[in-house]
N, C-alpha and C positions, 0 to 999 in steps of 0.2 A: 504493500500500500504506500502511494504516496500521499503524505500528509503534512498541510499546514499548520500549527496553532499558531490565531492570530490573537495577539496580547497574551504574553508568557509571564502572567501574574502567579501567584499562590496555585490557583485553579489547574492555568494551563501547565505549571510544571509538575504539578501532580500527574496528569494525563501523559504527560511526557515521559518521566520517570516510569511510569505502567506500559506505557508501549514500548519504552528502551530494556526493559526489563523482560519481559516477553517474544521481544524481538519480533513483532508483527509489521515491520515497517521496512519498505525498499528507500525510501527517503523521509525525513521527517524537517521540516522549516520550522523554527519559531521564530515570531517577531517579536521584540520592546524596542520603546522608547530608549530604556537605559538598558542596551544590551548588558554592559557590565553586571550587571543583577543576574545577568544566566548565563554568565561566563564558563560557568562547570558544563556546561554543555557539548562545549565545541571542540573536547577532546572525544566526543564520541565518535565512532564511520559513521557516514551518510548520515551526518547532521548539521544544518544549516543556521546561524544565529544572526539575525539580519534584523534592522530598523525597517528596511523596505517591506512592508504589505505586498506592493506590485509583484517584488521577484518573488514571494514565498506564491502567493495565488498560481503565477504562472508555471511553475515547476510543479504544482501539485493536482492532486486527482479529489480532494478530502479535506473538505477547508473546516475545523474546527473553532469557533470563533467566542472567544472568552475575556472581550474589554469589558470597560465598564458599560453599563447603561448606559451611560450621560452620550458614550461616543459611536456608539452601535452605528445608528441609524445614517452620520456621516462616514464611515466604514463601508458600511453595506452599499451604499452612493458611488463613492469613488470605486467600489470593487465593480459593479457593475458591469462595465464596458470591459471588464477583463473574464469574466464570467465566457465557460460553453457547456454546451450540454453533458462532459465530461463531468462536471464538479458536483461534488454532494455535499452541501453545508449543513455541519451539524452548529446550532446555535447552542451556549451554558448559559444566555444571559436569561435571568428572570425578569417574567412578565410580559418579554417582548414578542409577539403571538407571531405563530407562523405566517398571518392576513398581512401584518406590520411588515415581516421579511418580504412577502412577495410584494409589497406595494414600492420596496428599495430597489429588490432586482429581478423581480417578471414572477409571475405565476410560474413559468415554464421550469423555474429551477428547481431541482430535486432540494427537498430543506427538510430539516432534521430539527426539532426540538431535544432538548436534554439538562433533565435536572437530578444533578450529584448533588449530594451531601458533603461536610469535610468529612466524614471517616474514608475520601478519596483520597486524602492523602498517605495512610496506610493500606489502600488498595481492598477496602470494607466497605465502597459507598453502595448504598441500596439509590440506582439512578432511575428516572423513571423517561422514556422517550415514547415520542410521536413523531408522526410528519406529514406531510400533505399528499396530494396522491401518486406525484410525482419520483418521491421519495419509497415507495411501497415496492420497489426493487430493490433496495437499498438498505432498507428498515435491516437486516441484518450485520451490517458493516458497522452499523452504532452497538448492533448490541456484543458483534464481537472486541472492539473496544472499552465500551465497559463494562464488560462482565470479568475485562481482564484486570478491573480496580475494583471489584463487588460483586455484584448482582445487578441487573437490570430486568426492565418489565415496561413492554410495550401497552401503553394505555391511550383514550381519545385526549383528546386536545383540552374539551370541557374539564376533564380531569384533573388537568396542570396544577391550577390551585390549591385544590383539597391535596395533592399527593406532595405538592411544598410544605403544607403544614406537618402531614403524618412523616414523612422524612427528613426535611431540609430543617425546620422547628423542631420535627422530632430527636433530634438530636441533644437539643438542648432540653424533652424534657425527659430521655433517657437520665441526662444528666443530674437534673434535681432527684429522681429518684435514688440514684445513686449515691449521690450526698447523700440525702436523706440516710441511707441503710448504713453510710458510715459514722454516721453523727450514731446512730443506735450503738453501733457495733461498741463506740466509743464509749456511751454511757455502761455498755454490759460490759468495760475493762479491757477493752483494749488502746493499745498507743494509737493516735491517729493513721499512719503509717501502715501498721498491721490491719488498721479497720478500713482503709480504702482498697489495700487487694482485697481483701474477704468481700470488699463488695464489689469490686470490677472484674474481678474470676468469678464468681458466683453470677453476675450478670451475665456475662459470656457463655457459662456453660447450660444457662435457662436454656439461652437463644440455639445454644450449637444443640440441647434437645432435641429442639423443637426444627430446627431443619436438617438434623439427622435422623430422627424416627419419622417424621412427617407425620405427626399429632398435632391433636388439636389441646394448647394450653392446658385444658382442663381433665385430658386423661395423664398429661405428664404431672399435674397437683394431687390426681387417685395416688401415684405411688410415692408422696412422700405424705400423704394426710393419713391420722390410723384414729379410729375412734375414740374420744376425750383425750386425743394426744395435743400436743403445744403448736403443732402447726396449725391446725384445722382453729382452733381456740384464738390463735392470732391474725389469720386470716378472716375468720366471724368477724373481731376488735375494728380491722383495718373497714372493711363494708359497711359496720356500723357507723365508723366517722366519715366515711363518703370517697374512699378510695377509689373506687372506680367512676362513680358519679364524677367528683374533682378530676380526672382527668378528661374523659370523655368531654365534661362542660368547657374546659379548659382547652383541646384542638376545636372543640364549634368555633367556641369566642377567636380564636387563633382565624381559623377560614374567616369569620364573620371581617375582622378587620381587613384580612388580605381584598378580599373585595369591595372592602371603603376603599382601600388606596387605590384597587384598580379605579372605582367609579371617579375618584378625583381626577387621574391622571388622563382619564378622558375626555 
């Protein structure tokens, strides 16, 4: 594959590191501003570290595009006239709708939405992609890139939203739960330290569960609940102060706002 990442921020070198690591790529371009920020790059074969946009578009097949918001849409403008029916752009930026890309560089172009997580940077992101219909030959070229930094899962476009709050959000509310169980840990005696592994391997090995048996949450809690025993007892405690209700309410309100900002920015 040849591929560009346009704006080699945090994002894009994550993606880079995962594809140089797996070695899926015949040429790989990245652009910045301040090349010097991804200078460790340029010691790789068949990798290109360039300020030029123009020469990374034109050398490649797979235009992955990860500026900011703010600059997308004068990006997508200038790339335009350099643009053929060769190229399949996958967009990271949030919010900017597949309708938005084609209005910068034609309907006709194959376009890619795609929304990682940071646990892309340790190669854990749950990403979620779409594309227009264009792109429906293609659709698989996203997902062998990132399933090479996580998991990914082809979803509609309508979608995007609600799947930034359960992933992209949800990340940070993996996290308060997390705290949470180490602040416990801490109160039943242990050092800080000791009480954030017990709860960040204890978090992992829920999740490595549940997508190594392929159960459903609730038969993996049958084999550690036993009648009047101290899990089932704690877990009652947690329901009764509104455990799942408090989150559940908590990604609504999460969606709810996501779609004030969009209705402003309209």
């Amino acid at each position: 594959m040849k591929i560009a990442i346009i704006g080699t921020g945090n994002l894009g070198k994550s993606i880079a590191k995962g594809l140089l690591t797996n070695q899926e790529i015949t040429s790989l371009y990245l652009t910045k501003r301040n090349t010097h920020q991804i200078k460790e790059f340029k010691e790789y074969k068949n990798v290109v570290v360039t300020q030029d946009n123009a020469v990374a578009i034109q050398n490649s097949d797979i235009l992955i595009i990860a500026v900011q918001p703010a600059q997308v849409e004068q990006l997508l403008t200038e790339a335009k006239p350099l643009l053929t029916d060769k190229h399949l752009i996958i967009s990271t930026i949030t919010g900017f709708s597949i309708a938005q890309i084609e209005h910068c560089v034609g309907a006709q172009q194959s376009i890619i939405r795609a929304m990682p997580n940071t646990a892309i940077a340790v190669g854990k992101s749950m990403t979620c992609i779409c594309g227009n219909k264009q792109a429906a030959a293609h659709i698989h070229i996203a997902e062998t890139i990132f399933n090479q930094l996580g998991h990914s899962l082809q979803i509609p476009e309508s979608q995007m939203q609600a799947a930034t709050v359960v992933c992209a959000s949800g990340i940070a509310f993996w996290m308060r739960l997390i705290r949470a169980t180490t602040q416990a840990a801490i109160q039943l005696g242990f050092d800080a330290k000791e009480a954030q592994q017990l709860a960040m391997y204890t978090s992992e090995g829920a999740a490595s569960l549940l997508i190594t048996n392929k159960q459903h949450p609730e038969q993996e809690i049958d084999q550690v609940t036993t009648p009047k025993g101290c899990t089932i007892e704690g877990l009652n405690e947690m329901e009764h102060k509104g455990l799942s209700s408090s989150l559940i309410q908590g990604m609504v309100a999460s969606f709810n706002k996501i779609n004030t900002i969009k209705k402003e920015q309209l």
